[in-house]
N, C-alpha and C positions, 0 to 999 in steps of 0.2 A: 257167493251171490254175484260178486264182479265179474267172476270166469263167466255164469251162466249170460251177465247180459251182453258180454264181449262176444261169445259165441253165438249167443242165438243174431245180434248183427251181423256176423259173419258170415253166419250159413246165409243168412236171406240175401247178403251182396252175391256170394257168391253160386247161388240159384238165380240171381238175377240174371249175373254175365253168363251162367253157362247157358240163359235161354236166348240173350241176347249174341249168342257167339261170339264172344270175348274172351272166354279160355275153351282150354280143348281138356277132354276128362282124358289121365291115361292111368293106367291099374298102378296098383303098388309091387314093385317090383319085388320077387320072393327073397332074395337077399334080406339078410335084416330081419324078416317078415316072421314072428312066432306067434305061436298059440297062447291062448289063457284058457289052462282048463277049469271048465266048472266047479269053483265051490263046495265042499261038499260038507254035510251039518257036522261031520265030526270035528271039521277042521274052525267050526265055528264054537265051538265049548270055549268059555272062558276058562283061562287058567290064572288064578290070582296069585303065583310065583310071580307074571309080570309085575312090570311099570304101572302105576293108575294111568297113565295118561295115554299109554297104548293098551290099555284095557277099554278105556273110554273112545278111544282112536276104532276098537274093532268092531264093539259095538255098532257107532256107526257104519262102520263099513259092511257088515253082516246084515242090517238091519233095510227091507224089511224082510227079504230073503238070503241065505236061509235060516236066518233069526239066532244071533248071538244068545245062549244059553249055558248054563249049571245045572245043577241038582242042588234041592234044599227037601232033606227029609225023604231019601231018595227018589222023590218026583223031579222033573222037568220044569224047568222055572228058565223060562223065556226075556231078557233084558233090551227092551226097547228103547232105552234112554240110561243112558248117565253121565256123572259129570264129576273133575275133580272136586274133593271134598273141603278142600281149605276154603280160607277166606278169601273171597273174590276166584274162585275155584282154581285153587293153586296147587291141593291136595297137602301144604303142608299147614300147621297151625290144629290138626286133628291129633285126637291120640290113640297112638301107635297101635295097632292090633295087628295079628298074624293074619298071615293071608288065609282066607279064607272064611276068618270070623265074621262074625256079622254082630252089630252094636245098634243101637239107636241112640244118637244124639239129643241133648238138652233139648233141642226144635225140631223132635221128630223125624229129622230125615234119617233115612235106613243106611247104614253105611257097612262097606263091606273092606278088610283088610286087604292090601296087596303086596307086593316086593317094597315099597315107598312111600307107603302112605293109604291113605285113606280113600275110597272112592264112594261116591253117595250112587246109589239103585232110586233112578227117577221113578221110571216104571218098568212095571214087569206085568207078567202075564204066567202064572203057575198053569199047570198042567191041568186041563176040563174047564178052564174058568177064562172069564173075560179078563180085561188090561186093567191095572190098578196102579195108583200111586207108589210110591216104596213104603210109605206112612200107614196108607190106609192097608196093605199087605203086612208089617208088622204087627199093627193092631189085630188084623184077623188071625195069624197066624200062632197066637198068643207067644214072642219070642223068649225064650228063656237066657239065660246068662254065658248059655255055654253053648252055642248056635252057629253051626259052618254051613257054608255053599260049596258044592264041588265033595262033597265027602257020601 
């Protein structure tokens, strides 16, 4: 939130002076100068060997194209939010499950195993269906005891 409002004052001083001719625009020099290629949805599958926290990290970063995804039930199940699972979302204070498991907690949130911990599934978005909670997607999903993502 601080980057964006440091930038966005920035860009407008600095639209200002280049209208006022107070700097001179010059290209960016190719030295140095690389590509970022496109994204592309494979590279966006979680893989819950990771970190929770770089799991939570790709999400966002995936999110909202080309949309951080699994398999659950071999359908497509899209992850638009989540967050470490501990207390004060630290991922640790949860219990331990293998990556990939998937658990529901005493308060209902959906939590899935990682390399470290626990990570909670805010929302998700299964495959034909709208966005849904992690809560209200375990409920419909009716989850049984022995339940993986990614499998």
């Amino acid at each position: 939130m601080r980057l964006a409002e440091v930038g966005g004052r920035l860009t407008v001083e600095t639209l200002d002076a280049l209208e006022a001719g107070q700097v001179e625009p010059r290209p960016q020099p190719e030295a140095g100068a690389s590509l970022a290629p496109k994204v592309t949805v494979e590279e966006a599958r979680l893989d819950f060997d990771r970190p929770a926290r770089r799991l939570a990290d790709a999400v966002r970063a995936f999110t909202p194209a080309p949309g951080a995804w699994t398999t659950h039930r071999g359908r497509r199940l899209k992850v638009s939010r989540a967050a470490l699972a501990g207390p004060g979302g630290s991922g640790e204070g949860t219990a331990q499950l293998d990556p990939g498991r998937l658990a529901v907690d005493p308060g209902g949130r959906l939590l899935v195993g990682t390399a470290d911990g626990a990570l909670e599934l805010v929302e998700l978005r299964p495959e034909g269906r709208k966005a849904m909670s992690g809560a209200e997607f375990a409920r419909g999903a009716r989850l049984g005891p022995d339940e993986w993502l990614g499998r």
